[in-house]
C-alpha distance (Angstrom), angle and dihedral (degrees) to the residues before:
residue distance angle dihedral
X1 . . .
X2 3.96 . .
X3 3.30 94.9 .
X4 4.28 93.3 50.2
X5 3.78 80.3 46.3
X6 3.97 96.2 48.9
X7 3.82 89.4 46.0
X8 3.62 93.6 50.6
X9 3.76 88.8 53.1
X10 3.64 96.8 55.7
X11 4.08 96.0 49.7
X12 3.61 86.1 48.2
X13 3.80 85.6 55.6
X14 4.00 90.0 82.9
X15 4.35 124.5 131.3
X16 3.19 91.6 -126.7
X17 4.00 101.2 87.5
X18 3.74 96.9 34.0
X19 3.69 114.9 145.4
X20 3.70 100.7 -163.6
X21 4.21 115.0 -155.6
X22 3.91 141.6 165.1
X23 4.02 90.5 -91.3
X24 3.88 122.5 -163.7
X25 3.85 105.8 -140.8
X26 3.74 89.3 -167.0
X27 3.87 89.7 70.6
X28 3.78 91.7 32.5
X29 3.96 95.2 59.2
X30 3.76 90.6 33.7
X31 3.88 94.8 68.0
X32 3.72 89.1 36.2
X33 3.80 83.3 65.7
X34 3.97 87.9 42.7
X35 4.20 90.7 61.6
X36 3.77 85.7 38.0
X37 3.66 106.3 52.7
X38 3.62 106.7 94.3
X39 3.51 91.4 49.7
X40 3.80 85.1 50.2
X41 3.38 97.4 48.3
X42 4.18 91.9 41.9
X43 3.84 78.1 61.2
X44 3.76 102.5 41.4
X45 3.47 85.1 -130.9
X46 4.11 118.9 168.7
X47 3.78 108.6 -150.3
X48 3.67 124.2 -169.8
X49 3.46 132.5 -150.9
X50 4.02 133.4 -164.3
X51 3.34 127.9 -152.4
X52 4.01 100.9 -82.5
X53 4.03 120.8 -153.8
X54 3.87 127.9 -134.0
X55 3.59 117.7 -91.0
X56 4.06 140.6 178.7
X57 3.70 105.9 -114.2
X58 3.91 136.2 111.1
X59 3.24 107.9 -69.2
X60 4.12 93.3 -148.1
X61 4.11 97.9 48.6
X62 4.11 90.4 46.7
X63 4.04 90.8 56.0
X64 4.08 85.2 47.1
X65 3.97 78.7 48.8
X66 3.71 98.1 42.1
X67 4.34 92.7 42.4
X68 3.96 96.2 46.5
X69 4.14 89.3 52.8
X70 3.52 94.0 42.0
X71 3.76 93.5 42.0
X72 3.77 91.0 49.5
X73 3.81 97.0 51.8
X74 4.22 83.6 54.9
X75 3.98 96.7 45.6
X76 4.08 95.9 43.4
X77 3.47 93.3 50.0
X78 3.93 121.8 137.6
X79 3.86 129.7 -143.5
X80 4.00 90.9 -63.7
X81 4.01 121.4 76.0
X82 3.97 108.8 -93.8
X83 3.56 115.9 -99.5
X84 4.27 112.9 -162.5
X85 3.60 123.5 -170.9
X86 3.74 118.6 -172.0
X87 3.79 118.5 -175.2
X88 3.84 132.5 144.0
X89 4.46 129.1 -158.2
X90 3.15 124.6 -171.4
X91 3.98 124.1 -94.6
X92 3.46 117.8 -159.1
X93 4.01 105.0 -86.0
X94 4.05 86.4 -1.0
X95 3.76 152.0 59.5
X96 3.88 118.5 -117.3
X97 4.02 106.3 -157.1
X98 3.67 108.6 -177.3
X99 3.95 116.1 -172.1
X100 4.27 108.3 -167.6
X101 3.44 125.9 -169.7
X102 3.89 131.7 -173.5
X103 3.98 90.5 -139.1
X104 4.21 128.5 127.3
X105 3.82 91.1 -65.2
X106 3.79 129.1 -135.9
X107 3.97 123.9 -95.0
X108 3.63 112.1 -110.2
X109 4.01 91.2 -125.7
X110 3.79 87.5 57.7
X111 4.28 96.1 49.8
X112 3.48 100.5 90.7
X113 3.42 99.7 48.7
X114 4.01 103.3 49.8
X115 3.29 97.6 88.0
X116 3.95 93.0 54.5
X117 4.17 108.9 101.6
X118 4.17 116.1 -95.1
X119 3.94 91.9 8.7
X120 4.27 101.3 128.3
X121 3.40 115.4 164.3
X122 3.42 100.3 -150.8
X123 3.79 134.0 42.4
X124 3.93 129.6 -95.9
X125 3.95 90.2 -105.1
X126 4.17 82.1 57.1
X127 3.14 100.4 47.7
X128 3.62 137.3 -18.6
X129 3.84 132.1 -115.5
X130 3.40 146.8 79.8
X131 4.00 105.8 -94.4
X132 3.96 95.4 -117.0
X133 3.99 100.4 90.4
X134 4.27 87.5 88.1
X135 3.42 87.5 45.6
X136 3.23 98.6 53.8
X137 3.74 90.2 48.4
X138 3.47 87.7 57.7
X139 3.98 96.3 48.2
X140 4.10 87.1 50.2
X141 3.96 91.1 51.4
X142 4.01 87.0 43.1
X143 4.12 93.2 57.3
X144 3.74 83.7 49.5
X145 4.15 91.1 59.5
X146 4.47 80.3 -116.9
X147 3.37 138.0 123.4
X148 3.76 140.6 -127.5
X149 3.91 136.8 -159.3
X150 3.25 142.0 147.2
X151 4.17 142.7 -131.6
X152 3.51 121.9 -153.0
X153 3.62 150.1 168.4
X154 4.32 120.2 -164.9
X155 4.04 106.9 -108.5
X156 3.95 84.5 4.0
X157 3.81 107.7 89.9
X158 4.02 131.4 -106.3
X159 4.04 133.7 -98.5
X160 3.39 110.0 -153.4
X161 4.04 106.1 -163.9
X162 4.02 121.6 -170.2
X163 3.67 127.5 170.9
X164 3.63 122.7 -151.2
X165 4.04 125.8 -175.8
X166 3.71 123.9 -98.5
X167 3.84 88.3 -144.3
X168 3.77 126.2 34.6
X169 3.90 109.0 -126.7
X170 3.71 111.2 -128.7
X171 4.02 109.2 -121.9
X172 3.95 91.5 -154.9
């Protein structure tokens, strides 16, 4: 059943119904944090949050964005309590959001594939999912003309770095 439910997530992840608004990302990551808290508090995790600008985006695929980072640096956590930072500068014509996490890490050989659908690097008994939440990270950043990657070090923690426009380019 997840994984019918995870797949139907990511086709649903199309460009084609976008509704594009001025979106606070202040209110956005705060009820992220709401759904999230038990599992932050099951893992004693301390999560910090920078002030975070107003952009144009849909509002509904940035939460998705927003929960599957956050959620990730609580899962992949290693013997310490996760820590999360979220903060965001400016870019020249973009936003750079960067959410960090002191969890297990991800080997460098493996970085440029995470964010391809099904690839897990671990097995169910690890860690469970379904392998798509990266990718449809990646899909959510790619209807917003962004991009997404990550820097990691094993045992170290994760930065997961996406860029989304200041301006929305008009398609017409």
């Amino acid at each position: 059943i997840t994984l019918t439910n995870d797949l139907l997530i990511y086709s649903q992840l199309d460009d084609k119904s976008l509704n594009f608004e001025k979106v606070n990302l202040n209110d956005v990551v705060h009820n992220v944090l709401k759904d999230l808290k038990t599992a932050a508090d099951d893992n004693k995790a301390l999560i910090n949050v920078d002030k975070l600008p107003e952009v144009i985006c849909d509002k509904s695929q940035i939460r998705q964005l927003f929960q599957n980072l956050i959620a990730n640096g609580l899962k992949y956590r290693g013997e310490k309590s996760p820590l999360i930072h979220i903060s965001h500068k400016s870019s020249g014509d973009n936003y750079e959001f960067t959410i960090s996490d002191n969890g297990i890490g991800i080997d460098e050989k493996y970085q440029i594939i995470i964010f391809d659908v099904f690839k897990r690097l671990h097995s169910q008994e690890e860690y469970e999912g379904t392998g798509i939440g990266l990718a449809n990270c990646k899909r959510i950043i790619d209807n917003h003309n962004g991009t997404i990657k990550v820097k990691s070090k094993l045992n170290k923690g994760s930065d997961f770095i996406f860029y989304l426009p200041k301006k929305i380019k008009n398609n017409d």
